[in-house]
Structure formats: C-alpha cells, structure tokens
C-alpha positions in Angstrom: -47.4 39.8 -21.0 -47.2 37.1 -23.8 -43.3 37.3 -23.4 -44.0 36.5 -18.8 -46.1 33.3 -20.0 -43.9 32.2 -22.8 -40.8 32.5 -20.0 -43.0 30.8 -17.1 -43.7 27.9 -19.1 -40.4 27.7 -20.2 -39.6 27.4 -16.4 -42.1 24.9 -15.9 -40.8 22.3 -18.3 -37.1 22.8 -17.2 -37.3 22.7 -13.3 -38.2 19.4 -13.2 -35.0 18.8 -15.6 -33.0 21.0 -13.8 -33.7 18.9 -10.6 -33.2 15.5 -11.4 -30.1 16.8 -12.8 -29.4 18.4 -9.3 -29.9 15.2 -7.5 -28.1 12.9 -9.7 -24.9 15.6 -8.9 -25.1 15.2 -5.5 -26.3 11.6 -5.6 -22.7 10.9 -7.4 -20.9 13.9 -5.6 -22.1 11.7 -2.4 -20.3 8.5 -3.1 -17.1 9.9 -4.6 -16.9 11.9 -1.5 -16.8 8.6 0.6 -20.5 8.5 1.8 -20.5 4.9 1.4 -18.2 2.3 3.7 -16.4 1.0 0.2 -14.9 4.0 -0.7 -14.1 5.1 2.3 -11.9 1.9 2.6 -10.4 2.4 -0.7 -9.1 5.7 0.4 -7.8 4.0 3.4 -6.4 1.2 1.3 -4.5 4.0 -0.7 -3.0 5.9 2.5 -2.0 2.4 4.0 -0.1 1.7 0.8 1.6 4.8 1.0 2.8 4.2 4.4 4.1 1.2 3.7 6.1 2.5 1.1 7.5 5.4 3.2 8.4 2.8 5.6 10.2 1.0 2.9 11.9 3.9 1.5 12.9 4.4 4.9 14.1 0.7 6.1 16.3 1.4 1.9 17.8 4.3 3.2 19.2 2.5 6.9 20.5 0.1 4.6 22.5 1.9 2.3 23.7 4.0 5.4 24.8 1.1 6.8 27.2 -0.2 4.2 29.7 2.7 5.1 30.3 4.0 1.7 29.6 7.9 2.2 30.2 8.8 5.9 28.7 12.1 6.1 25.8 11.8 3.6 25.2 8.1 5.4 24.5 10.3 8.4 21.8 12.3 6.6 20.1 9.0 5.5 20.3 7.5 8.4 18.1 10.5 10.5 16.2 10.6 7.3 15.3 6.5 7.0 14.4 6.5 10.7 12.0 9.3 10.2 10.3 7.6 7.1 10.0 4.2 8.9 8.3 6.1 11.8 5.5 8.9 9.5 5.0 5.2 7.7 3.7 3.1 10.8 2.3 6.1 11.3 0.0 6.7 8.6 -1.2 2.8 9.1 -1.6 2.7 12.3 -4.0 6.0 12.0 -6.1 4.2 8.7 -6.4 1.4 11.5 -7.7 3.2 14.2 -7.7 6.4 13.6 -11.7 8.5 14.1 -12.4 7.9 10.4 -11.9 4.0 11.2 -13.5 4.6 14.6 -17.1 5.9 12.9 -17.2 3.4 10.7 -17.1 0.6 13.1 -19.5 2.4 15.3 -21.8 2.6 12.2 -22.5 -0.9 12.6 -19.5 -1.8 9.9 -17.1 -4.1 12.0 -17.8 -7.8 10.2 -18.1 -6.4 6.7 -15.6 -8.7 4.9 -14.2 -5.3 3.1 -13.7 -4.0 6.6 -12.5 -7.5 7.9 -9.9 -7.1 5.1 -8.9 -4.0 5.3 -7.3 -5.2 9.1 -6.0 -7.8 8.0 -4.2 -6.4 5.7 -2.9 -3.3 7.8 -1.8 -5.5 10.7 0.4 -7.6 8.2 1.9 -4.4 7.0 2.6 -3.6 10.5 4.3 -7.0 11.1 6.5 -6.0 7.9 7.1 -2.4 9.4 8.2 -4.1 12.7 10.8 -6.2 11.5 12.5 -3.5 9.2 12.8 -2.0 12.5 14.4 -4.9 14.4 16.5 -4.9 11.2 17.3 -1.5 11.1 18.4 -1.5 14.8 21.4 -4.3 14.6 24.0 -1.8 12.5 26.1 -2.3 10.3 26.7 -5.7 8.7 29.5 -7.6 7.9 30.8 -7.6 4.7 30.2 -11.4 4.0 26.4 -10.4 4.5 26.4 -8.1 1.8 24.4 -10.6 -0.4 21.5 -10.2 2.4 21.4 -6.8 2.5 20.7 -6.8 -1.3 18.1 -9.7 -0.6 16.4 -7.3 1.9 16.6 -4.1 -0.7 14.9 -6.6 -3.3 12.5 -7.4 -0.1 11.6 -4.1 -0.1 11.4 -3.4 -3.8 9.3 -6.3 -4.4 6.4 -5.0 -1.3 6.7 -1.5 -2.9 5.9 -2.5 -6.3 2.9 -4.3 -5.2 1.6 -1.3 -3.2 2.2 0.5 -6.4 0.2 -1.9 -8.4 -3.0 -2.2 -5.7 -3.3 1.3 -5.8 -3.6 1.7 -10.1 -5.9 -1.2 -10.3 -8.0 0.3 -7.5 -8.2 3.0 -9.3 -9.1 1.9 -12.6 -11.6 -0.6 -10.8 -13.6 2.6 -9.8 -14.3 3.8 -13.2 -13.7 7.4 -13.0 -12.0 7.9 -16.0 -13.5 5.1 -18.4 -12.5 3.3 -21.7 -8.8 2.6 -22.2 -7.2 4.7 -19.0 -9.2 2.8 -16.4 -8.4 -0.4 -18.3 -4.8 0.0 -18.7 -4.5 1.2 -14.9 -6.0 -1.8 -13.8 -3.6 -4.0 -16.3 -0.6 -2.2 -15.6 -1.2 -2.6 -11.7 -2.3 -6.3 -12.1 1.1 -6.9 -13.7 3.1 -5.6 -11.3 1.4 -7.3 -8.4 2.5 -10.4 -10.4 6.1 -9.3 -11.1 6.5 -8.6 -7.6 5.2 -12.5 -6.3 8.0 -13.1 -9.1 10.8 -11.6 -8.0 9.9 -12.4 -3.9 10.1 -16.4 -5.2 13.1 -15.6 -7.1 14.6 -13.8 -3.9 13.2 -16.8 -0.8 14.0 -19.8 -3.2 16.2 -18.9 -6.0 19.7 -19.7 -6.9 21.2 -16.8 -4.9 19.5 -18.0 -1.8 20.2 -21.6 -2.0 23.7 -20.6 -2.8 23.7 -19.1 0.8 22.0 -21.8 2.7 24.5 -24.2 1.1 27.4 -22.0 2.9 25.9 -22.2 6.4 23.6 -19.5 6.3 20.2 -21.2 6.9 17.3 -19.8 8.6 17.9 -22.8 11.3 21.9 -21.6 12.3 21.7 -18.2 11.5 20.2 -15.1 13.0 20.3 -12.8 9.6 19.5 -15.6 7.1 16.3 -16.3 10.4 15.5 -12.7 10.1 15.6 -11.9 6.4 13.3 -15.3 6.3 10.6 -14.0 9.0 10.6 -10.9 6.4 10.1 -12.8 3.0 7.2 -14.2 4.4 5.9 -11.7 5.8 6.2 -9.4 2.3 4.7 -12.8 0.6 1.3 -12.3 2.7 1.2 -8.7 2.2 1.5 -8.7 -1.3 -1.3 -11.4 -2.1 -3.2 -9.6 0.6 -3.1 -6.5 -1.4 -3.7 -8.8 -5.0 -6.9 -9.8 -3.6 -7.8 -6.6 -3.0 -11.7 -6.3 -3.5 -13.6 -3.8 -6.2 -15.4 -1.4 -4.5 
C-alpha cells in the first residue's frame, strides 16, 4: 500500500511535466511541419530553386550538344537537356499554383509580402526558363558565336550558384542546427549570392563583352548578342530576387 501512494504521487508531480513537455513537441513539431504560411514558403522557395537549376542543367546540356563535338553522346544530351528544362518549369510552375499554393491563398494569405514575393520571384524564374527555351530551339551556332555560348554557360552558372546560396542561408536562417553550422550556412550562401552578381557584371559589361559589341555584335544589330542580353537581365533580377530573400 505505502509502495501504490509513494508511485501515485510520483505520478502526480510528473504528469503535469510530462505534458507541457508533450505540448511544447507538438507545438514545435507543428511549425517545422509547415503549419505556419512562412515555412510553408520556404519549402516552396527551396523546390523553386531546384527547378530552376534542373532547367539550367538542362538549357547546359542543349548547349554543349549543340557545339557538335561528340555526335552520338550529343544525341543523348540533347533528349536529356530538353527533359530537365521541361520537370524544371515544371516544378515552378506547380510551387506557383499548384493545391499547396492554392490553400494558402484561400486561407486569406494572397497580399502577405512573403507571399507577394514568393510570385515574384517564381514568375521571373519563368521568364529565365522561357528564354533558355527560345534559345535552346535556334540550333546549332556558328562557330564565330562560340564566345556567346560560353557567356550563356557563365549565364547559367552564375543563376545556379545563387539558387545554391538562397537555399544554405535559408537554411541556416531557420536555426535548426544552431551555433557555427547555421552560421557558416548562412555565410557560405551569402557569399555566393555575391560572387554570382560578380561574375553576371563581369559577363553583361566586362572586357569579353565589350570586345564583342566593338565587332558588330550589339544587342541593337544582332539577334544572339539581343537574346543573350534579354537573358543577362533577366538572371540579374532573379538573383537579387533570391538575395533578398526574407527570414522566415
């Protein structure tokens, strides 16, 4: 008997412990699981990133397919580029309005500046995707354009790397891991957001560049040097877009 009272009071003092423990759980479990409209985005912000680099990877893979160098394995990149470029639009187009976006603007979510941003920032990926794909569709290029299609695969590289970088400082920004790791993440990606506004300006307006425009090919009297221009500038808005990304 003195052993049943000793173990019920024991109860008594822990079950309170045992469920404010319980709640704070499934108070964090909640947010980390997306209950709240910020982390929800985030997650979208990650798979929009992603697609944007499969597109990239893709629109890389056109390229070096159409240089000419390796017939039969050009063929294979060429099927394979096409199909990245199209799972990539894909995967943004779905984060855009997809029935995970859908709830969330039902829920009354539509002006929130985060979600205000987060379409912003999708559609001007799409803008990028599109013209890869007019790219992508005018074949192979001559071989005084060779210069270009290196500009374009710097382009490219340059957009990647800042998806790259969004997505670490995102995730150090949400504090999961704490102390150093978190820190470095969001330091690491910080600095490759700015290295990739580096090399864009060094690509748009460096010596290379001028070079060309000096030979003819301007963005006034030329239809590549006009497209790979549209491009720049559309990669420029995408990667500050994704610089000012906001803490969630």
């Amino acid at each position: 008997m003195k052993n049943t009272k000793s173990l019920l009071m024991l109860l008594a003092l822990l079950l309170p412990l045992l469920a404010a423990g319980c709640a704070g759980k499934n108070t964090g479990h909640g947010s980390m699981a997306g209950d709240d409209m910020g982390m929800k985005l985030h997650h979208q912000h990650m798979l929009m990133n992603h697609g944007l680099s499969m597109a990239l990877e893709g629109s890389n893979s056109l390229m070096v397919a159409d240089m000419d160098m390796a017939p039969k394995i050009d063929a294979i990149a060429h099927e394979h580029g096409h199909y990245m470029m199209n799972m990539g639009k894909a995967v943004i187009n779905e984060q855009l309005s997809g029935q995970e976006m859908k709830d969330l603007m039902m829920g009354g979510d539509a002006q929130a500046p985060p979600m205000l941003y987060t379409h912003e920032l999708g559609e001007s990926m799409l803008v990028v995707v599109d013209l890869l794909g007019k790219m992508a569709k005018s074949g192979s290029m001559p071989a005084d354009m060779m210069p270009m299609h290196h500009q374009h695969l710097l382009i490219n590289h340059a957009m990647d790397m800042a998806a790259q970088g969004a997505n670490m400082a995102m995730l150090g920004k949400m504090g999961m891991a704490g102390g150093g790791v978190d820190t470095y993440a969001v330091d690491h990606g910080e600095m490759m957001l700015n290295n990739a506004k580096s090399l864009l300006t060094e690509v748009m307006s460096g010596d290379a560049m001028m070079d060309m425009h000096a030979k003819g090919k301007t963005p006034e009297g030329h239809a590549d040097m006009t497209a790979t221009h549209k491009l720049g500038e559309a990669a420029v808005k995408v990667v500050h877009l994704l610089a000012k990304m906001p803490a969630m």
